[in-house]
N, C-alpha and C positions, 0 to 999 in steps of 0.2 A: 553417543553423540546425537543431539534433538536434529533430526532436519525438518526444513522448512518445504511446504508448496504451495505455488499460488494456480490461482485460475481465475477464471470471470472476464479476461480482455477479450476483445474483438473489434471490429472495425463498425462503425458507430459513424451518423452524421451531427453537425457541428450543430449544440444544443441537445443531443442526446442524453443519453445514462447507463449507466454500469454499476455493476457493484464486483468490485473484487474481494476476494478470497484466501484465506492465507492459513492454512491448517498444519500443526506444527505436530511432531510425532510422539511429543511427550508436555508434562504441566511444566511447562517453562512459563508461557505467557501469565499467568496467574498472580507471579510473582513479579514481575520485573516489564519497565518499559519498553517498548513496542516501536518499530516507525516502518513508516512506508515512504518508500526510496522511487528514483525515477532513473533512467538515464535515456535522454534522448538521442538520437545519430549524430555523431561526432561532439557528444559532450560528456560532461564527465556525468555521473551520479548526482544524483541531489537528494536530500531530504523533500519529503513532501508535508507529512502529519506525524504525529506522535501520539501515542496513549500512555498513560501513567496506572498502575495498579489503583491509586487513588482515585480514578477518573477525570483524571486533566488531560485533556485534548493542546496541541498546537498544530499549528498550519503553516507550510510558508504563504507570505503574502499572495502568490498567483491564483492560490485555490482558495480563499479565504470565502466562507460562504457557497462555494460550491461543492467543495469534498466533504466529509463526514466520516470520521475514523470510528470503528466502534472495536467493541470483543466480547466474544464466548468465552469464557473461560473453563464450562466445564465441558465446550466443545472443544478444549485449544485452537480456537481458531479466531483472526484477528478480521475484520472486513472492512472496505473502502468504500461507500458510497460515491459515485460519480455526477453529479449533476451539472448541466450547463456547460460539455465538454466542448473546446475549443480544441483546433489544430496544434496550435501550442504546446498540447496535454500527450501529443503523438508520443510514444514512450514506454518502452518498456518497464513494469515495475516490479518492484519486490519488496518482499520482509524481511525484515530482521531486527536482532533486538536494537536499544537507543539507550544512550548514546554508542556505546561500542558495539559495532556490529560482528560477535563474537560466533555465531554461527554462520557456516558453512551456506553462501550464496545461495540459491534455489535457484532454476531456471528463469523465474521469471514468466510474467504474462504479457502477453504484445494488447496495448491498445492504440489502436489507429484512428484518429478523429479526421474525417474526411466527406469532402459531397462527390 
């Protein structure tokens, strides 16, 4: 079973940057789409970005212009550019693949956007 792990959150003032991390234990990503998920304090999950093997990127509208999805693939590993973080963005995230997110949760990284 591929697991996933992220890193790269932390606590950031509003207008900052990040780049998060998402290193998976075997060549999954290589083949198959990607996304980076959010869930804020008392809400559910969200989609944030996607990557396609093909290199098609999406975003939802809130990060549009400010996040940046990329990938290694012969690093397996998936990464999140953070730029122009708002409060809004306070949120734990993670990976997995897209659409079905068939692997096994990861911890997860904390980013806190705050002054």
């Amino acid at each position: 079973q591929v697991q996933v792990m992220e890193s790269g959150g932390g606590l950031v003032q509003p207008g900052g940057s990040l780049r998060l991390s998402c290193a998976a234990s075997g060549s999954i990503f290589s083949f198959t789409a990607v996304g980076w998920y959010r869930q804020a304090p008392r809400k559910q999950r969200e989609l944030v970005a996607t990557s396609r093997p093909d290199g098609t990127t999406n975003y939802v509208d809130s990060v549009k212009g400010r996040f940046t999805i990329s990938r290694d693939n012969a690093k397996n590993t998936v990464y999140l550019q953070m730029n122009s973080l708002e409060p809004e963005d306070t949120a734990v995230y993670y990976c997995n693949l897209y659409p079905l997110q068939t692997l096994t949760w990861g911890q997860g990284t904390q980013v806190t956007v705050s002054s």
